[in-house]
C-alpha positions in Angstrom: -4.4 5.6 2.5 -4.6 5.5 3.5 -4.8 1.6 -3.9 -2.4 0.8 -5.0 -0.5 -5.2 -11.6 2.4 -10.6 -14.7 0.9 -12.9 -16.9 1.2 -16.6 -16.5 -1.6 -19.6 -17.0 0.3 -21.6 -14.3 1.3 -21.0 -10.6 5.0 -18.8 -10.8 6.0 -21.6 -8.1 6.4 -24.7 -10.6 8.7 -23.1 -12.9 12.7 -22.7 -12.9 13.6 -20.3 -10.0 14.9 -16.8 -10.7 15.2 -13.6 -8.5 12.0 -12.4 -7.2 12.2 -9.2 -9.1 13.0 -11.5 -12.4 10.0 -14.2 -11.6 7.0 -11.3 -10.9 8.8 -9.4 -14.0 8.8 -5.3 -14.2 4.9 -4.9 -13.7 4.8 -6.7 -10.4 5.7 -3.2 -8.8 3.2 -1.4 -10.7 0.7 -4.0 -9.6 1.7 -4.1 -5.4 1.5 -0.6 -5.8 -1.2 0.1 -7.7 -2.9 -2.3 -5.4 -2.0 -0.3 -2.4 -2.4 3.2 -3.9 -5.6 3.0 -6.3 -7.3 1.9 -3.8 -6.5 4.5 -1.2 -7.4 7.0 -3.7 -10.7 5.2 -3.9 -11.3 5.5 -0.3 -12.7 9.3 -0.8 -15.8 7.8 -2.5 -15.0 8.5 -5.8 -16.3 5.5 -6.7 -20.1 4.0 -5.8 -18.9 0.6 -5.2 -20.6 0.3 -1.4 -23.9 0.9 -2.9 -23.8 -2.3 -4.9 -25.1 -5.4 -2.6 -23.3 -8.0 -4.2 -19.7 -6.5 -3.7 -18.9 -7.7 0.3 -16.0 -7.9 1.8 -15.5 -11.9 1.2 -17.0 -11.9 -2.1 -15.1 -9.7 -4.0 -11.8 -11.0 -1.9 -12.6 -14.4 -3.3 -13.3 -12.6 -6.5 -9.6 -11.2 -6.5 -8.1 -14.1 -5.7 -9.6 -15.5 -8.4 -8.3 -13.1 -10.8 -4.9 -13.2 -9.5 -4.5 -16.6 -9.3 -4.1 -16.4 -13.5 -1.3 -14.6 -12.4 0.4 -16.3 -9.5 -1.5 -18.9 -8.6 -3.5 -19.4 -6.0 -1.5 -20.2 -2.7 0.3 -16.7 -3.6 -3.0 -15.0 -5.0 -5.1 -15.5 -1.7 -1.6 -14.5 0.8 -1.8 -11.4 -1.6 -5.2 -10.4 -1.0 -5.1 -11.7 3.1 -1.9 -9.0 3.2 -4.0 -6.6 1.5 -6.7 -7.0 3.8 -4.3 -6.6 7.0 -3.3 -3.1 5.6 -6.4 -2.0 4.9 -7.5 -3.1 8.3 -5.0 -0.8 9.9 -6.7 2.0 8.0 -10.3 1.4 9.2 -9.4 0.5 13.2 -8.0 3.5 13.3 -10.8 6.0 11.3 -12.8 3.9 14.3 -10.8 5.5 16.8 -11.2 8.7 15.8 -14.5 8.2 16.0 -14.8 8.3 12.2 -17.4 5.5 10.9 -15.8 3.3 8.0 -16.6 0.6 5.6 -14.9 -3.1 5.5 -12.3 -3.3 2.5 -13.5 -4.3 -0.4 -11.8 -5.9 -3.1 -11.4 -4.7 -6.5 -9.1 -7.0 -9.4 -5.9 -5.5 -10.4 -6.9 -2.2 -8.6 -6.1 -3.6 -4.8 -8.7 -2.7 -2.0 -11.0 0.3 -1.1 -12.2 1.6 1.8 -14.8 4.0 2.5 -15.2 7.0 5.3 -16.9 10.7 5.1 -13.5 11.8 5.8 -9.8 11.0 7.1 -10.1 12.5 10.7 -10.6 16.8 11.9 -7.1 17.7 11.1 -3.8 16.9 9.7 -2.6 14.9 12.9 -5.4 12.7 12.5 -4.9 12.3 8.5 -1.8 11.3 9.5 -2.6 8.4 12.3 -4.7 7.2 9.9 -2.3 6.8 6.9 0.1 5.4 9.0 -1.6 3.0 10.4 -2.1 1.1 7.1 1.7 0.3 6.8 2.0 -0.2 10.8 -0.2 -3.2 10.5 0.6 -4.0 7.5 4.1 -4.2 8.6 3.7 -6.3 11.6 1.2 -9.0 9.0 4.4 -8.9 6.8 7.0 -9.5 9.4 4.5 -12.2 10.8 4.8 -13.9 7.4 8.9 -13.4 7.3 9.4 -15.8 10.6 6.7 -18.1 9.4 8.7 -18.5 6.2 12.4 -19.2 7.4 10.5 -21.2 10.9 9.3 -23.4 8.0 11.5 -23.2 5.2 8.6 -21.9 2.7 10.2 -19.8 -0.4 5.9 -19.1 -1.1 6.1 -17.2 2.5 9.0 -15.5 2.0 8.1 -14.7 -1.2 4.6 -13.2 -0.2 6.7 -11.3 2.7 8.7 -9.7 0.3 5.4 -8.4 -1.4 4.0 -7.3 1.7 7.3 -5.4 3.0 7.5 -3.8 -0.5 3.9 -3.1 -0.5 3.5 -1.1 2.2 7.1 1.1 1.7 5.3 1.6 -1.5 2.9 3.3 0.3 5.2 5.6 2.0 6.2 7.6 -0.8 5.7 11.1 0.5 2.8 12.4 -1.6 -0.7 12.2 -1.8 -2.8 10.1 -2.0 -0.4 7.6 -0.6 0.4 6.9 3.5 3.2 8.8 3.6 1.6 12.1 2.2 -1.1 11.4 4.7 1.7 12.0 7.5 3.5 14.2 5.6 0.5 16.4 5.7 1.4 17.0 9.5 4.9 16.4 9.5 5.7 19.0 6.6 3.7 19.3 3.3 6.5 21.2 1.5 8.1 17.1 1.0 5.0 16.2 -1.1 6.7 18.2 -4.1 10.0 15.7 -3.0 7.3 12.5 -3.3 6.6 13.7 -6.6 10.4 13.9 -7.8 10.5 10.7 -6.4 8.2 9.3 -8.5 9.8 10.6 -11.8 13.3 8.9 -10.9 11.5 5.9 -10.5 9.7 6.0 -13.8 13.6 7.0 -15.3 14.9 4.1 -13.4 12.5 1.3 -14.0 10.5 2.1 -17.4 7.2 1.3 -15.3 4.5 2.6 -17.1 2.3 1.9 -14.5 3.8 4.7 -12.3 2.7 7.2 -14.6 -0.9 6.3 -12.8 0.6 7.6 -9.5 2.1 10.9 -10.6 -1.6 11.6 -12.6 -3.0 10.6 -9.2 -1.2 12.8 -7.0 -1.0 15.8 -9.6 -4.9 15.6 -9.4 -5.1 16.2 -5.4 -1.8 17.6 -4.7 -2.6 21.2 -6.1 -5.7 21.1 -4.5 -4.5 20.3 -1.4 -2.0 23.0 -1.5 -3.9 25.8 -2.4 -5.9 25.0 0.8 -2.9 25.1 2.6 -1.8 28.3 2.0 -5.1 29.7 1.7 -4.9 30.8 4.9 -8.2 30.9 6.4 -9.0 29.5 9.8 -10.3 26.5 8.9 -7.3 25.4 6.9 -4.8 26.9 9.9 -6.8 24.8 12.5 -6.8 21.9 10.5 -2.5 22.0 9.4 -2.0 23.3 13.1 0.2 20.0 14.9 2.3 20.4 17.9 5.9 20.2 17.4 6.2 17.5 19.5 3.5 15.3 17.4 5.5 16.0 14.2 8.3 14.4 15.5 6.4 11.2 16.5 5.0 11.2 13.3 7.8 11.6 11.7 9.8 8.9 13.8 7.3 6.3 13.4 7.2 7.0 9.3 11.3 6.9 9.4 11.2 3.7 11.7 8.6 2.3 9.0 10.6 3.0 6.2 14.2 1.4 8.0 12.2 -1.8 8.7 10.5 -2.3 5.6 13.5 -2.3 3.9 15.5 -4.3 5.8 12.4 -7.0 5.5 13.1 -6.5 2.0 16.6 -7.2 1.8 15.9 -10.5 4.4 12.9 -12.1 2.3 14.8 -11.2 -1.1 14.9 -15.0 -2.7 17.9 -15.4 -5.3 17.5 -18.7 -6.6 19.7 -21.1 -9.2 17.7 -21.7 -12.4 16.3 -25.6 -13.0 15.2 -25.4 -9.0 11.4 -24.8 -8.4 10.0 -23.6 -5.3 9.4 -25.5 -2.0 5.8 -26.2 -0.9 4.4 -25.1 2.8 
């Protein structure tokens, strides 16, 4: 909400230890968030993926890990897709609540996870629980991992914390398809054309090609979305219509989210002397 990619033939964690951002190289951000993102974006069913037996929930996770252990390794590769699976989680308890039947992630290598559901709630308040709830629980599994790492002393945990905290404030960027245009659609849907900017300096800043997949993502349902919005009609008006005093709860919880995300970042940020290899958990 709600998809959201290295290459190595050994486990990152038995070579010389460099910065986290140096180890995973550029693409690791294009890959946590394409991870997160894509597969949000798959959630509308533009893809036919449930209608295929074979691709469960613990099949294709197993599948994934399987691909990204070539990358990682697999202690990292299966904490990746168990943090994925958390966030997606948060996503389909809470399309349950609003009474809104959804599928079990499923797993796609490189692309992240999908979801499924016949929509994301009856209006723009409920879009918005459910985009946030992705990087609420997806928060508390990454801050779970954080005190598991220093209690033990693992650089793997921290490591995978760091992932998970970046993951989800990925996510947050306000425009769709990602969480935070999901809230911003009741908070204020004017800041989707800010999410957008936002993307662009990030493309200036870090040469990631890979967020060129984003901005083609959101320019496809952005436009679309606003031309319902200031269509006018009643359906559209009943479904943007939130009480003030929702829109700042939303907003407060998507504010708090961002403030402790990246403070998990800056606490699970490993810089590391070179010739030192990681420790084991």
């Amino acid at each position: 909400m709600d998809g959201q990619l290295p290459v190595a033939s050994e486990s990152p964690f038995g070579r010389p230890r460099r910065s986290l951002r140096k180890r995973a190289g550029g693409a690791l951000a294009g890959v946590a968030a394409l991870a997160a993102k894509f597969g949000a974006y798959l959630k509308g069913g533009l893809l036919l993926l449930p209608k295929l037996k074979l691709l469960t929930t613990g099949g294709t996770a197993l599948v994934s890990i399987a691909a990204y252990s070539l990358l990682w390794g697999w202690p990292f590769a299966a904490g990746f897709v168990a943090l994925l699976f958390v966030h997606e989680m948060g996503h389909v308890i809470q399309l349950r609540r609003e009474g809104i039947k959804a599928s079990t992630p499923m797993f796609i290598p490189f692309l992240g996870a999908a979801i499924f559901s016949r929509s994301l709630g009856d209006n723009a308040l409920a879009e918005a629980r459910v985009g946030l709830a992705g990087p609420v629980l997806g928060t508390l599994g990454a801050v779970g991992v954080a005190v598991a790492g220093a209690l033990t002393g693992s650089d793997l945990l921290l490591a995978l914390a760091y992932i998970a905290f970046f993951l989800n404030l990925i996510n947050l960027i306000p425009v769709v398809p990602f969480d935070g245009g999901r809230a911003m659609a009741a908070v204020a849907p004017s800041m989707w054309f800010l999410g957008i900017g936002g993307l662009v300096a990030m493309i200036l800043l870090l040469g990631n090609p890979f967020l060129l997949i984003f901005i083609l993502l959101a320019l496809r349902e952005m436009p679309r979305r606003w031309r319902q919005l200031r269509s006018r009609t009643i359906e559209q008006a009943a479904y943007y219509r939130v009480p003030r005093r929702h829109r700042i709860a939303i907003g407060l919880v998507y504010i708090g989210l961002i403030v402790v995300l990246a403070f998990g970042m800056s606490q699970t940020h490993i810089l590391v002397s070179a010739g030192h290899s990681f420790r084991s958990i």
